[in-house]
C-alpha positions as CSV (number, residue, x, y, z in Angstrom):
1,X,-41.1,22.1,-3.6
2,X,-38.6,19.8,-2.9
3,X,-34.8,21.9,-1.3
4,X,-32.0,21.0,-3.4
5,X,-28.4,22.4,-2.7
6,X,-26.7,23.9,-5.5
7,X,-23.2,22.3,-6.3
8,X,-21.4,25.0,-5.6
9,X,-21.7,24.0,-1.5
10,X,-20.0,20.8,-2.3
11,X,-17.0,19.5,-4.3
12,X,-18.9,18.9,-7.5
13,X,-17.7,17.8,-10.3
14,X,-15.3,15.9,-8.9
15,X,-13.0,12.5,-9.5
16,X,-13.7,9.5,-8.1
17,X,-13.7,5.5,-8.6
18,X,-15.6,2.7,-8.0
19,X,-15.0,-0.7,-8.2
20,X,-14.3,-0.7,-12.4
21,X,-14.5,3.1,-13.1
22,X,-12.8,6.1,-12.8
23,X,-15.7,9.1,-12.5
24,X,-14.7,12.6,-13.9
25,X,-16.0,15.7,-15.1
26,X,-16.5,15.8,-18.8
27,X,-14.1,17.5,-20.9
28,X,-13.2,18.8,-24.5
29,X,-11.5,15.5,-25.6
30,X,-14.7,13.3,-24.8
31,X,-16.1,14.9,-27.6
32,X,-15.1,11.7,-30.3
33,X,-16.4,9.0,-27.5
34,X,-20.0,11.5,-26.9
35,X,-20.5,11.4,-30.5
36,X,-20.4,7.8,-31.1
37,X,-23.0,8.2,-28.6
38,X,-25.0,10.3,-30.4
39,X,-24.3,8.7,-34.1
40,X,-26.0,5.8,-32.7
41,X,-29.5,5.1,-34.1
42,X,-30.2,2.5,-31.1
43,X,-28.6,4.1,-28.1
44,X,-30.3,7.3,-28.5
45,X,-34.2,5.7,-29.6
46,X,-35.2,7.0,-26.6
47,X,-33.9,10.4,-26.6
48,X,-35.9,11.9,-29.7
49,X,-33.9,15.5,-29.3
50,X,-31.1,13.8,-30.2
51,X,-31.2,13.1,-34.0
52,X,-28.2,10.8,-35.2
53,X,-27.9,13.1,-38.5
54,X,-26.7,15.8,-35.9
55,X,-24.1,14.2,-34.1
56,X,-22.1,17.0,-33.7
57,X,-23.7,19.9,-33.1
58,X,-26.0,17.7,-30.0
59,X,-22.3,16.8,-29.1
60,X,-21.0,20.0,-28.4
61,X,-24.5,21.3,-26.9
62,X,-24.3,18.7,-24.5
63,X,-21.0,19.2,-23.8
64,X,-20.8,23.3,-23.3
65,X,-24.5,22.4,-21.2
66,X,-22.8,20.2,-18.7
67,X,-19.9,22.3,-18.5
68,X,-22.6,25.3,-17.7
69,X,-24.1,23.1,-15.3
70,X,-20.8,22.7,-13.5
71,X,-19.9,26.6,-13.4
72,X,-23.9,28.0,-12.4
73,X,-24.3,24.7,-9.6
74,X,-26.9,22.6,-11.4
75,X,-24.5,19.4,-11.4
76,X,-23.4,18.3,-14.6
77,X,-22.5,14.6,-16.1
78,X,-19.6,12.8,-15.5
79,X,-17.3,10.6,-17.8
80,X,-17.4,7.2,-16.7
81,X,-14.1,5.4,-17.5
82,X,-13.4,1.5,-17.3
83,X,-10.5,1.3,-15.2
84,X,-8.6,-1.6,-16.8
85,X,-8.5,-0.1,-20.1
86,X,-8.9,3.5,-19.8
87,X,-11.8,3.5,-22.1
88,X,-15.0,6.0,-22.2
89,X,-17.8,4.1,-21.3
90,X,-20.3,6.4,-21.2
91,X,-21.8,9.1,-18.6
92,X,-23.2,9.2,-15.3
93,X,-24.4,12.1,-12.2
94,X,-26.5,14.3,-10.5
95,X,-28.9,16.7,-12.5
96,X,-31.2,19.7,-11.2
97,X,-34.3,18.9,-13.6
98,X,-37.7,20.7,-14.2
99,X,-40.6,18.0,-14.1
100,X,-44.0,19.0,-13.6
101,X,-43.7,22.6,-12.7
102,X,-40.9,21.4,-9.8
103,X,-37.2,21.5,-9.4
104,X,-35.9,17.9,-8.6
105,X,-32.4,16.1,-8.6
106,X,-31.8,13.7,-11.3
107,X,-29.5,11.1,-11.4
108,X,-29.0,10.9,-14.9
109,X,-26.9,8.1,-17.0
110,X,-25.8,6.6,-20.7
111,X,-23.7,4.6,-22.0
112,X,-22.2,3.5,-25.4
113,X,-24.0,0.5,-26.3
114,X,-20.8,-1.5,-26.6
115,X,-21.0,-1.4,-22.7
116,X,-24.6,-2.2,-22.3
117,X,-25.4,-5.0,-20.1
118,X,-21.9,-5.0,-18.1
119,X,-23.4,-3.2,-14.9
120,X,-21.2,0.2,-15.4
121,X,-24.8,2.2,-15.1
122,X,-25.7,0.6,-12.0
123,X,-22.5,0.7,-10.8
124,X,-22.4,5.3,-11.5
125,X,-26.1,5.3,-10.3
126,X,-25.7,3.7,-6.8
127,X,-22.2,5.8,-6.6
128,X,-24.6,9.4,-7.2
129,X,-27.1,8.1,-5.2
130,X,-24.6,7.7,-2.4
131,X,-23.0,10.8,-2.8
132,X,-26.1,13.0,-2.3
133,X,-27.6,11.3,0.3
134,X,-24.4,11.7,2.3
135,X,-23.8,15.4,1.1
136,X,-27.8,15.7,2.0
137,X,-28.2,17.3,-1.4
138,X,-32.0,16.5,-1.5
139,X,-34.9,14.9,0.7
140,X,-35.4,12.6,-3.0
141,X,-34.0,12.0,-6.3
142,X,-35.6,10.8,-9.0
143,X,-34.5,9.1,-12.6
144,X,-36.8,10.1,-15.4
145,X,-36.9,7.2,-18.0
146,X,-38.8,6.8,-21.2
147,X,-41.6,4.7,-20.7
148,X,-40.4,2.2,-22.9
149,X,-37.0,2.1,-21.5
150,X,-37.0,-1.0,-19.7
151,X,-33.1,-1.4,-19.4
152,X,-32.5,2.1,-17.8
153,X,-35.9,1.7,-15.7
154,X,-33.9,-1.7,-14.4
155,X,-30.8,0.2,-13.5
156,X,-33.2,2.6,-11.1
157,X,-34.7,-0.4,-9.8
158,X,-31.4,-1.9,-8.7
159,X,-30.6,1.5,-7.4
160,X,-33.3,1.7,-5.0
161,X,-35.9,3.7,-6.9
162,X,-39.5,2.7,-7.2
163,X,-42.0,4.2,-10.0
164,X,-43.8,7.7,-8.4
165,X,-45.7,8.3,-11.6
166,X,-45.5,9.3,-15.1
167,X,-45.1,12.3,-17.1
168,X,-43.9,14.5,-20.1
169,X,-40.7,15.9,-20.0
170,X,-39.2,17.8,-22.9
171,X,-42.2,16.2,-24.7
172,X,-40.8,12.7,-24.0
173,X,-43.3,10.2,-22.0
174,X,-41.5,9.4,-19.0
175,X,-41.6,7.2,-15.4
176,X,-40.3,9.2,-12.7
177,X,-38.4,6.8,-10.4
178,X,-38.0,8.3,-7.0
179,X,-36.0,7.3,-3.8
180,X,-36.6,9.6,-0.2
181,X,-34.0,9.8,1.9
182,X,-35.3,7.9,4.8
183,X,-35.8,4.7,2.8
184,X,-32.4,3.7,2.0
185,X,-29.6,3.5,4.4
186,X,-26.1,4.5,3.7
């Protein structure tokens, strides 16, 4: 079973930026930018537990979850924010998951589909990917991605990750992307 260190040994969540984005913890007033998220018929297809009718409630259960994730050190999302107008784009970070019976580190990501296509997800993903190799937070991390969800299975590709195999998570089909430590320098 794959070692992960729990958040609480580094500064996580925490702010940062990137070339076009300011990287932050969630917080209460995402809420109206998270739910256009989840209204969205198309951006969640591949996320069948989220059912556009419910908007709001899977809003604020994703919300009080990352903010969980924060307090008990399982990571947690962060808001991605364009820099040059201040805008939500979406979210981004790292994830302790349960896939096949194994704890692994996830970097996770979404974004509203207004900003599909513009590189923000690549641009969070490398950033995570970064930051846990140089905090040595795990030995690999993985992306799990719908199997249909060529887009996202892109943004893993340009973030280093090859396929390891497929499974079922939360009774979604799914590619595990993985990247090891040793194969990517810093």
């Amino acid at each position: 079973m794959p070692t992960i260190t729990p958040s609480t040994a580094v500064d996580y969540p925490f702010t940062a930026e990137t070339e076009r984005l300011v990287l932050r913890p969630l917080q209460a007033g995402d809420a109206p930018a998270i739910m256009e998220f989840m209204a969205d018929p198309i951006a969640t297809e591949f996320f069948p537990m989220y059912e556009p009718s419910e908007a709001a409630k899977n809003t604020k259960d994703m919300l009080d979850r990352q903010l969980e994730r924060y307090d008990i050190g399982l990571y947690g999302l962060h808001a991605l924010v364009e820099k040059n107008s201040g805008q939500f784009v979406g979210y981004c970070g790292l994830l302790i998951q349960e896939i096949d019976g194994t704890s692994e580190l996830e970097i996770g990501y979404s974004l509203l589909r207004k900003y599909w296509g513009k590189g923000y997800a690549t641009e969070a993903a490398v950033f995570f990917r970064k930051y846990a190799f140089k905090h040595r937070l795990a030995r690999s991390i993985i992306s799990l991605i719908h199997h249909e969800n060529f887009p996202s299975q892109a943004v893993a590709i340009r973030n280093g990750m090859e396929p390891s195999g497929t499974s079922t998570w939360r009774d979604i089909p799914v590619v595990v992307y993985r990247i090891n430590t040793p194969n990517f320098d810093l």
